[in-house]
N, C-alpha and C positions, 0 to 999 in steps of 0.2 A: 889399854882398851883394845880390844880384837873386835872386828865388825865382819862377820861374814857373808856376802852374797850369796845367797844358794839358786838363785835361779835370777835371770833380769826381770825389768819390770818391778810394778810398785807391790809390795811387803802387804798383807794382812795385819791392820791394826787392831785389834780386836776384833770383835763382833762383828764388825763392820768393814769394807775396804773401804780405805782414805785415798783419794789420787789428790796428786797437785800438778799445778801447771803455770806457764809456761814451763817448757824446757829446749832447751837450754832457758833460762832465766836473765832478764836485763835490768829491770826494777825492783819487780816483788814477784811473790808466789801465791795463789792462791788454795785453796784448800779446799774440797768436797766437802766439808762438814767445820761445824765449828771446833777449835782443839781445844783444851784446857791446858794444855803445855806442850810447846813444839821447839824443838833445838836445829840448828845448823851447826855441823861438826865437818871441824876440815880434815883434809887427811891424816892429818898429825895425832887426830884424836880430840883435838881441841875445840870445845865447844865457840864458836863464834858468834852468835846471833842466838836470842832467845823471845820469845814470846810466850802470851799466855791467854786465852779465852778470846783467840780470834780465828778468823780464815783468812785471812791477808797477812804477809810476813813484806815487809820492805829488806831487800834484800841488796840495795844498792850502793850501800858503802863497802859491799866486800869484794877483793879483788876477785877476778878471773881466775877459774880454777874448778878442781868436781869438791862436792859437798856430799856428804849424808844428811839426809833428814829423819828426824826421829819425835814420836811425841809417843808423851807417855810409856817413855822405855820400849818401843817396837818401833822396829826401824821400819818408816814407811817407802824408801826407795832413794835415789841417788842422783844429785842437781850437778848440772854444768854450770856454768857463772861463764 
């Protein structure tokens, strides 16, 4: 899997821009919109955490570290833990 930044800051998810927040992140994430599928991918490539038809992600079992976040195959921008 290749992920590339091309610029900082949160990704165009479609139509629409998706922001999320907190960041850095301690608990959960919250979403500007509701998602129909949202992924946490560690740097490894590896999808970690997934969800589906929310705007709250609990993100608190996963250790410390940066994350991508992606829904719906566009990368919406990039999490600290």
């Amino acid at each position: 899997m290749c992920i590339r930044d091309r610029s900082p800051g949160i990704k165009d998810a479609g139509s629409e821009s998706i922001s999320f927040w907190p960041n850095p992140a301690v608990s959960e994430i919250q979403f500007s919109a509701q998602l129909d599928k949202v992924q946490v991918i560690d740097m490894k490539g590896i999808v970690v955490k997934e969800g589906t038809n929310t705007n709250i992600l609990n993100v608190s079992e996963l250790p410390q570290g940066m994350y991508i976040i992606r829904s719906n195959d566009k990368i919406l921008g990039k999490m600290t833990k």
